[in-house]
N, C-alpha and C positions, 0 to 999 in steps of 0.2 A: 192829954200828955203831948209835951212835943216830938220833933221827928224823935223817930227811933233809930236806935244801933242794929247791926248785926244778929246778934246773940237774942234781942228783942224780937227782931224778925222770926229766925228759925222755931224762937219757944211759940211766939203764938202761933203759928202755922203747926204745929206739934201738938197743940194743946186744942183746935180746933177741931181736927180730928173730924172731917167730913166723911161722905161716905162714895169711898172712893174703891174701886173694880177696876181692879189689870190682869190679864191673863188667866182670867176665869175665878178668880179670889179676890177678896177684901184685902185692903190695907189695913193692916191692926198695929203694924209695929209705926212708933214713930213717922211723919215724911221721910225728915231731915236723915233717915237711916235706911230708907228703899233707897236701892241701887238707882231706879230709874229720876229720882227727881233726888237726890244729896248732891249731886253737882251743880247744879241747877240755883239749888239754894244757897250752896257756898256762894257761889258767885254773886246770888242777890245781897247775899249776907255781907259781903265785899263793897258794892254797892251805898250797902244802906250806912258803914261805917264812913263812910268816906263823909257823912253829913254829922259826922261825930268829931274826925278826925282836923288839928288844928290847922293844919297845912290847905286843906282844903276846905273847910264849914264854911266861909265866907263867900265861895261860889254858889253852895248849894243849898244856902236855908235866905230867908227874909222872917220879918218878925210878922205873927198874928196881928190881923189887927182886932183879935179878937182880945187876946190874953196879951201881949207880945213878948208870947215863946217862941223861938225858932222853929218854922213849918217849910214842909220842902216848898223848893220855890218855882221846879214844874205844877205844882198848886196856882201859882199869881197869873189872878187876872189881869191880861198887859193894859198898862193905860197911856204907857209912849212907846216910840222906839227902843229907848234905853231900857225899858221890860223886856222886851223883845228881844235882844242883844242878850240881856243876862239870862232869859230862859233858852236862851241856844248855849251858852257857855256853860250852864249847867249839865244840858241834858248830852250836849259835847260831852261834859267829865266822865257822863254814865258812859255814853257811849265808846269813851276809851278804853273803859274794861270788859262790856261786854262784845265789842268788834264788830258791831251791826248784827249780831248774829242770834242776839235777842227780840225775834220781831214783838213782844207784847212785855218787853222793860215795865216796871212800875210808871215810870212819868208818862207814859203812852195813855193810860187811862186818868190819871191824874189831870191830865191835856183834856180827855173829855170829858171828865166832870166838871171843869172849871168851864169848860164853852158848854154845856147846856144848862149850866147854873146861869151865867153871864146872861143867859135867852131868856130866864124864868120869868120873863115879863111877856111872853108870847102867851103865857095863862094865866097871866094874873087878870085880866076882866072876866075870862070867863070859868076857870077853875082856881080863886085864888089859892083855896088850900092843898093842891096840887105844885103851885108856883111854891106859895109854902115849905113843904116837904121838900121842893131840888133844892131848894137852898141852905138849910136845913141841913139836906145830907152831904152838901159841899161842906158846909162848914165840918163836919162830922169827920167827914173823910180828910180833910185838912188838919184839925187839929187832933188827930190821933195815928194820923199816918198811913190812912188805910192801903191796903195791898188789893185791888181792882181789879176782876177781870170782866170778862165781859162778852154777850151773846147776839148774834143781830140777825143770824140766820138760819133754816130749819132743816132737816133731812128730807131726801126726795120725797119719802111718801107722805111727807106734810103738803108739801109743795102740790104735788102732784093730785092728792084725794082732795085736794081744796079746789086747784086749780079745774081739773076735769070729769070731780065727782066720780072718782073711779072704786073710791071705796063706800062702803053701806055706811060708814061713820066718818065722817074727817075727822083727819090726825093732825092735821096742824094744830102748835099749839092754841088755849084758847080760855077765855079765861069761863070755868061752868059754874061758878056759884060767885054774890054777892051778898055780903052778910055784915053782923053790925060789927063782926074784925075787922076782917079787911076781904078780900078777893081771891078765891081759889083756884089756881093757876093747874092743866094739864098738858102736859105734851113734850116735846123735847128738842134740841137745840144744838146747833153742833153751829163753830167750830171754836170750842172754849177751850184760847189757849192758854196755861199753867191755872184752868179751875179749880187743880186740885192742890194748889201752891199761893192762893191766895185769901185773905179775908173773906170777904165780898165779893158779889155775882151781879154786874148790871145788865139787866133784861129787857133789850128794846127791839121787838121784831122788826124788822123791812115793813112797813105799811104797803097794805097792799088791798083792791076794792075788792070783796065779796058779796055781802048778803044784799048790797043796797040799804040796808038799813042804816038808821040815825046813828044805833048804836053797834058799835061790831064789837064782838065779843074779840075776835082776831086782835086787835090793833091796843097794846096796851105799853106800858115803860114802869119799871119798879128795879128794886135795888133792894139784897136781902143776901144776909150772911150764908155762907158757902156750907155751912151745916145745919143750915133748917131744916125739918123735921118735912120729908117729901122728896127731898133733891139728892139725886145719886150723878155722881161723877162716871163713866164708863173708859177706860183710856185704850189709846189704840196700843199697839207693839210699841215697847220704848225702843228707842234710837241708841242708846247707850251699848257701845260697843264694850265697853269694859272701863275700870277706874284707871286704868296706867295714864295717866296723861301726856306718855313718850307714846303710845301705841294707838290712842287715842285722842287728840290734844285738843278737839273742837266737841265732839259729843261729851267726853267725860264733864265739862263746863258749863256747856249751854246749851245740851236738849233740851227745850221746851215741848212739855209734854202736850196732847190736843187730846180733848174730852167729848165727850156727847153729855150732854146736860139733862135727866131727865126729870120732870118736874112731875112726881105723883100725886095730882090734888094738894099741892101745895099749898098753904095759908100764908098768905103775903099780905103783912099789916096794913092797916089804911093810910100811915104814916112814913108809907116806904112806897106807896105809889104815885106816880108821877105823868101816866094817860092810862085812859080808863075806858075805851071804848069810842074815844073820838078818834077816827082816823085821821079826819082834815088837820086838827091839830096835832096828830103825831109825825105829819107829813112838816109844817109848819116846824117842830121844836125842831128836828133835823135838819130843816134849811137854813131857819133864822137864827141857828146855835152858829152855824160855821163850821161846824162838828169838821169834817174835813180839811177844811183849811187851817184850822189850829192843830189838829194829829199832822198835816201833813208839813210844820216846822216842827215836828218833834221825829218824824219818817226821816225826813232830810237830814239831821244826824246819823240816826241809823246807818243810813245808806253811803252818804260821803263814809263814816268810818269803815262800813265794810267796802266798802270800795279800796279805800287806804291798805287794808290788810291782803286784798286779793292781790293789790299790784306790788305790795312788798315779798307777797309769795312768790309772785312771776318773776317777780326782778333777783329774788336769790334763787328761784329753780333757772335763771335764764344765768346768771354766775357762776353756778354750781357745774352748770354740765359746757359753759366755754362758748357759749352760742352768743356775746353780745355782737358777732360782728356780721351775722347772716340778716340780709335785706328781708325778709319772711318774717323774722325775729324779731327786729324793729319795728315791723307795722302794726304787728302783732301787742309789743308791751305797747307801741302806741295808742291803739286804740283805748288802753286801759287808760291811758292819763288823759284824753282828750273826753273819756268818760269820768275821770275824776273834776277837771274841770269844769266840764260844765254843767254839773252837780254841783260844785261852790258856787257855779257865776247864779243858777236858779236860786239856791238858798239866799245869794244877795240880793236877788232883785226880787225877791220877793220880801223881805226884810226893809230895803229900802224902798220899796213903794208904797208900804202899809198907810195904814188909812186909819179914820176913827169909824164905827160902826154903829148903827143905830141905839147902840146899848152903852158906847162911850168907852168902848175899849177899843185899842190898838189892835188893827186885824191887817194881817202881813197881805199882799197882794199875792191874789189867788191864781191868775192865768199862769208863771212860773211852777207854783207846787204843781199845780195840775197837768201842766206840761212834763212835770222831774216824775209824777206818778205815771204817765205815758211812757215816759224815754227809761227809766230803770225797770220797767216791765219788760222790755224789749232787750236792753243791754245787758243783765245779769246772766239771761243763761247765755248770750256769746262770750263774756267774759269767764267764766265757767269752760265753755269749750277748749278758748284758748289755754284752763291750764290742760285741759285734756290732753291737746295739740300736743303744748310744749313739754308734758311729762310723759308723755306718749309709755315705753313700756317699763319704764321707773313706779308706775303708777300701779301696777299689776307684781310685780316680782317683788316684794315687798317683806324683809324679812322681821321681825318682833324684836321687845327690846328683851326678852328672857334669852333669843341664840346666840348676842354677846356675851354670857356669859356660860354658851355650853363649850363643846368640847370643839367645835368649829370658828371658835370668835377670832383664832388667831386669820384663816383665811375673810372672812367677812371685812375684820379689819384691812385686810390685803386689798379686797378687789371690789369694796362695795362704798369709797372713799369719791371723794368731789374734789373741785379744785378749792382750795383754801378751805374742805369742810373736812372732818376727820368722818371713817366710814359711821361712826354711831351717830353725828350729827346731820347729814346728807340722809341716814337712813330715815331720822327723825323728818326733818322736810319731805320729803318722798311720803310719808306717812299723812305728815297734815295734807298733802297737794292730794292724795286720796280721798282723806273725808271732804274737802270740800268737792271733789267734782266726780267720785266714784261712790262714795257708800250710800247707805239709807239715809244718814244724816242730811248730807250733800243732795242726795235726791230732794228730802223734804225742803229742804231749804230751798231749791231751786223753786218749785212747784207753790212754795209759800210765796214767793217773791212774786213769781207772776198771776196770782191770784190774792195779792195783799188787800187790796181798795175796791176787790170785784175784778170780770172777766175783762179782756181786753176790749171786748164790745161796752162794759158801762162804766170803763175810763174813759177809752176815747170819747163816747158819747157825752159824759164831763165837759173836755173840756173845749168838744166840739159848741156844745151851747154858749158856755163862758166867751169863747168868742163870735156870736152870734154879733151883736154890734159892729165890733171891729173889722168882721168881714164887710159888714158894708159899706165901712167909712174906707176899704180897700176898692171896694169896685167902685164908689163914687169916684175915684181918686182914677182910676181905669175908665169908666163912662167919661170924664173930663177929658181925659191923653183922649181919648178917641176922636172925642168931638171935637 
């Protein structure tokens, strides 16, 4: 089928029906009808019509070249610039509805199943039927629109009983049986955001050396519907402060929900498996996908948009309360735009540097993303603070949208009013300037952002290598002035 609608989304995510735990229960009723993920989905649902709708479908879809039905076109593997270009103008479009505030959007995995497909040449000599299979499930996920989430890292005591033998059995996941199905997968998996809001579960641990042996049970990559028979969703506390979207305007929307994944002896077909016990080569599809540098032009949307929304917050809460003309106040929005800046100048120059890549696709230059994943780790929670700053105790005294209409609304109206805002609308601002930089929401958010790509030690360390060359074509250039 080609892309789907809206209404298409919700029914199959409805009709999947995985088996999903919050708050100590099962979900039995619908998704699209728990409180904690209905916002969530509206908004994808928003999303997904927009590849329907006629004002916009020309941004958002390119033809199969399989069938040629319209398939989304964060799907397209780039093969110039002008790919490049239109896969940012697309996922741009997403990103203007969701506000950056969807870190795992549909296009974000769409992005990386097209870069470890693009790589399946990495195991075509020595596993071709593996090469097989990613390609296979690219095409799969393309021409039926799949909704993608996805798993790369484990809970401590996996980590940990693997790492330092501290338990009688390791808990990292691992795969305990080979059979003429496929591979029986145990263990569990965190941090699977909207698992339980999506199709499909792409399952590829962090490669990492154990047994010494040839074969590591550890180190494997598969891809398998979100309700197969083994896999439970576990979810933490939802974020959803309530449905008002006056009282709540950023959680009612875009909670993305976060899972712990756990896989019971799972049976994962042969035809859904992808590494199998090679480490070397799980290390290999990882690097030579690009995996990173193609999510990180679809990240750079994200972030230039929420960047946009944080500094249109500041700039009406810095309106609202009369303060454009305090020296503090300027340095303060400034920083936000000299942070929006140079977020587009990265996105550009990475765009226009791009290259063709051993596999003959277009791949945007890497040292900017990887530099924009350093510098927005760092910048988002100062930007954050600043609205703290500037909302200072606006932020806290904060009254609902039900006490306009009790028996107090005439003084609320009186004294709870902005300059050029009427008091229900300043209350509304004051409200969103909460969830992002006070509530659980805003919390999460913040804590997502600087752990998006890994910890600030295996960014830096990124893109400290990536310029391993260039530092020394710097100190040649320095050993020269000297001499």
């Amino acid at each position: 089928m080609p892309v789907k609608n809206g209404s298409e989304y919700i029914e199959r995510i409805d009709k999947n029906s995985p088996d999903v735990w919050i708050a100590g229960e099962r979900v039995h009723a619908p998704m699209s009808n728990h409180k904690a993920f209905k916002g969530l989905m509206a908004t994808q649902a928003s999303m997904y019509d927009m590849q329907h709708a006629e004002e916009s479908q020309a941004t958002m879809v390119y033809s199969s070249p399989l069938t040629g039905d319209p398939v989304g076109l964060s799907f397209k593997q780039p093969k110039t610039k002008k790919d490049l270009a239109l896969r940012r103008q697309m996922m741009q479009a997403w990103a203007s509805i969701h506000h950056g505030f969807l870190g795992r959007s549909p296009d974000y995995m769409n992005t990386a199943i097209m870069a470890f497909s693009a790589a399946a040449g990495v195991l075509e000599e020595k596993y071709p039927e593996y090469a097989s299979n990613l390609n296979r499930y690219y095409e799969y996920c393309r021409e039926n629109d799949i909704t993608l989430s996805h798993v790369f890292i484990q809970p401590k005591a996996g980590r940990v009983s693997t790492f330092l033998r501290t338990f009688e059995e390791p808990e990292a996941a691992r795969i305990i049986e080979k059979n003429k199905d496929g591979i029986v997968i145990r263990g569990a998996f965190l941090l699977d955001t909207q698992g339980a809001t999506s199709d499909e579960i792409l399952v590829f641990p962090t490669p990492f050396s154990l047994s010494g042996e040839e074969i590591n049970p550890y180190s494997f990559a598969f891809a398998v519907p979100s309700n197969l028979k083994g896999v439970s969703f576990v979810c933490r506390e939802s974020f959803v402060g309530g449905e008002s979207t006056y009282n709540y305007p950023l959680s009612s929307r875009f909670e993305e929900m976060d899972t712990l994944v756990i896989f019971d002896d799972a049976s994962v077909p042969w035809d859904r498996v992808f590494v199998c016990g090679d480490e070397k080569m799980a290390y290999r599809l990882l690097d030579e996908s690009h995996f990173h540098t193609y999510a990180g032009t679809q990240i750079m949307c994200k972030t230039i948009a929420k960047t946009e929304f944080l500094l249109g917050t500041i700039d009406m809460m810095v309106t609202a309360c009369g303060l454009e003309s305090y020296g503090h106040i300027i340095e303060k929005v400034t920083e936000v735009i000299v942070a929006l800046e140079t977020l587009k100048a990265f996105q550009l120059a990475a765009e226009k540097g791009a290259s063709s890549d051993r596999w003959g696709n277009m791949l945007p230059a890497r040292k900017p993303l990887l530099a924009a994943n350093v510098y927005f780790q760092q910048v988002y929670p100062r930007m954050i603070e600043i609205i703290q700053l500037i909302g200072a105790s606006n932020l806290i005294m904060i009254p609902e949208e039900k006490d306009f209409a009790a028996a107090m609304s005439d003084q609320l109206h009186r004294y709870m009013k902005g300059i050029d805002l009427d008091a229900k609308k300043s209350v509304q601002l004051s409200r969103l300037a909460w969830e992002l930089s006070v509530s659980t929401f805003g919390g999460r958010q913040t804590v997502y952002e600087r752990f998006f790509f890994g910890n600030a030690s295996v960014v830096n360390s990124r893109l400290y290598a990536e310029y391993q060359s260039t530092r020394q074509k710097y100190q040649d250039r320095i050993k020269d002035f000297l001499s």
